[in-house]
C-alpha positions in Angstrom: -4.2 -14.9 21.0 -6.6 -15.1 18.3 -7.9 -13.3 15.6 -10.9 -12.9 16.5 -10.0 -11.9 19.9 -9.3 -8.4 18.5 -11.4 -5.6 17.4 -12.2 -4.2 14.2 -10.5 -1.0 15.1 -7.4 -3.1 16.4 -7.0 -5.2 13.2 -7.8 -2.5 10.9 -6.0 0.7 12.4 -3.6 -0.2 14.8 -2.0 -3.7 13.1 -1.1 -1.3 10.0 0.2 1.7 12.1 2.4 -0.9 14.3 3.5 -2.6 10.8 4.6 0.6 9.4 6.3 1.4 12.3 8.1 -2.0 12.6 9.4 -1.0 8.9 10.9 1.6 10.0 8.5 4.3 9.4 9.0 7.5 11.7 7.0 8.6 13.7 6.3 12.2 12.5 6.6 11.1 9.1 3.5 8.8 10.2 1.4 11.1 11.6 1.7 14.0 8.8 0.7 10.9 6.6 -2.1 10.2 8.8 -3.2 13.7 9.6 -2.8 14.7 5.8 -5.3 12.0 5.0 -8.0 12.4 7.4 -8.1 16.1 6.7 -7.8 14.8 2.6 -10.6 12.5 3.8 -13.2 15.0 4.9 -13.4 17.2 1.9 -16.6 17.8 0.5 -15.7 16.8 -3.3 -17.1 13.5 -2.8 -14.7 11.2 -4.9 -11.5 13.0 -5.2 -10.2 12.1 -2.0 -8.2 9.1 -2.9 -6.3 10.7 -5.6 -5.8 13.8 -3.5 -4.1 12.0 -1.2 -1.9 10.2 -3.4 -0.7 13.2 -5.1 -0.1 14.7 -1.3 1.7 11.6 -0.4 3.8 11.9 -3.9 4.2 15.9 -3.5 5.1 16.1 0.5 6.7 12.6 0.5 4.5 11.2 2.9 3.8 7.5 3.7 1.2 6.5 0.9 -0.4 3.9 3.1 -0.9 5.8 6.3 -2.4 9.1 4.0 -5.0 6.3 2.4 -5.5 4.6 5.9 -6.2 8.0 7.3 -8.1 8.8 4.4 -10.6 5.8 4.4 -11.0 5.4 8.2 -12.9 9.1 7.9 -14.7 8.2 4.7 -18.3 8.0 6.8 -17.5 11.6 8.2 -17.0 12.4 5.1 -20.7 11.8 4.0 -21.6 13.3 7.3 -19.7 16.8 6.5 -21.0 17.2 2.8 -24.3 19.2 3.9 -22.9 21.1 6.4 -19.8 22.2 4.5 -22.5 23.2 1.7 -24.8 25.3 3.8 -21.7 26.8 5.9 -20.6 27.9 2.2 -23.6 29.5 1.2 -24.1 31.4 4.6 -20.6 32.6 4.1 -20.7 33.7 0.4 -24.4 34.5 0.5 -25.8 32.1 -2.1 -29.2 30.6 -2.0 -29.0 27.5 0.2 -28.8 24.2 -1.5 -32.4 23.0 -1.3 -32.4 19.2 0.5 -35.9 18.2 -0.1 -35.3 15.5 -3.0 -38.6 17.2 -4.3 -37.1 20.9 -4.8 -34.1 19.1 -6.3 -36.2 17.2 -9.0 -38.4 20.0 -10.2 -35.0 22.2 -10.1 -33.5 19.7 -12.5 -36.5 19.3 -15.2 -37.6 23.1 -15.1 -33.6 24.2 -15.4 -30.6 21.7 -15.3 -28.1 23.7 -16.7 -28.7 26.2 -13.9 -28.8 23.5 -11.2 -25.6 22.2 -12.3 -24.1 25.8 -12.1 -25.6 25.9 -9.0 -24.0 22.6 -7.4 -20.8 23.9 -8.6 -21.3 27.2 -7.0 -22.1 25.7 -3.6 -19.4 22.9 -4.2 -16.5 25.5 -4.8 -17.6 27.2 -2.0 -17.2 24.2 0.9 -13.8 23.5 -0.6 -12.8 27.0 0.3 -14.6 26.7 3.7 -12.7 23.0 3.7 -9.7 24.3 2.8 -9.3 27.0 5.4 -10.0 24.3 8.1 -7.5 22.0 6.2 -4.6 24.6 6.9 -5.5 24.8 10.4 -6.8 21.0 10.8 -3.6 19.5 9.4 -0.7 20.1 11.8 -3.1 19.9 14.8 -4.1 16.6 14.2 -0.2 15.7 12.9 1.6 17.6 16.3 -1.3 15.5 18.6 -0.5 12.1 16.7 3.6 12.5 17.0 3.7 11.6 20.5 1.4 9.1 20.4 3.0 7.3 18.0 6.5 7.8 19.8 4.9 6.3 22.3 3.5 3.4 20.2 7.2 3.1 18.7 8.9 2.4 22.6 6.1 0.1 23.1 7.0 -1.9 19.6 10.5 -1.5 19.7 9.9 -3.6 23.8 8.0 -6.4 21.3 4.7 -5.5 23.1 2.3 -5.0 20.7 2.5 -8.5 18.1 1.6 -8.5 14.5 -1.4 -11.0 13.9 -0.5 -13.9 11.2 -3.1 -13.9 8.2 -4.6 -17.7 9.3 
């Protein structure tokens, strides 16, 4: 079989999960690396997410390259969950809403950038304490759904059923 016989998704997900469980990886070890880094992934503090999850990984000793493959496959719904997390934040702590016309933004900036900046820091703080209650809740959902999958991936790799492509 070819390369280019599989899929994105197969090449770049699956090929590393199998590999890291063909080194002996766990299971459970795997998917609390996995689950810790998509929830990592979707925080709204654009940028941090990399490093969070390395210091995870180091902290919890989890599997650094399932946490960062966990992290960057959600890295879109990342982007996706920034405005949303924002404007759930400032519903919940009743702040003014983060204005999205660029517009608004721009003559914010000019008339008072100091008090813009507060203000992105305000509604910042406040989706990472919306994020973070969904993290606590998120995090061994998505780890106790991905154990048995990957048990199941394990039999199937263990049977030589699922091949590791060559680089060529």
């Amino acid at each position: 079989m070819t390369r280019d016989s599989h899929n994105w998704a197969y090449r770049r997900i699956a090929l590393p999960v199998l590999a890291m469980l063909r080194m002996g990886a766990s299971p459970e070890r795997l998917a609390w690396s996995l689950a810790a880094g998509i929830v990592i992934g979707i925080n709204p503090l654009i940028g941090s997410t990399t490093i969070l999850c390395f210091a995870a990984a180091f902290v919890f000793r989890l599997n650094i390259a399932a946490s960062q493959l966990g992290n960057h496959i959600v890295y879109p719904l990342q982007i996706l969950l920034v405005v949303p997390f924002i404007r759930l934040g400032s519903l919940v702590f009743h702040t003014t809403p983060l204005p999205l016309s660029p517009r608004s933004l721009l003559a914010t900036a000019r008339a008072t950038p100091i008090a813009l900046v507060r203000k992105i820091w305000l509604w910042e703080w406040h989706a990472l304490v919306l994020w973070t209650a969904l993290a606590v809740v998120l995090l061994p959902v998505i780890a106790l759904a991905l154990t048995p999958l990957l048990n199941r991936l394990l039999v199937r790799v263990e049977r030589h059923q699922y091949p590791i492509l060559s680089a060529d």
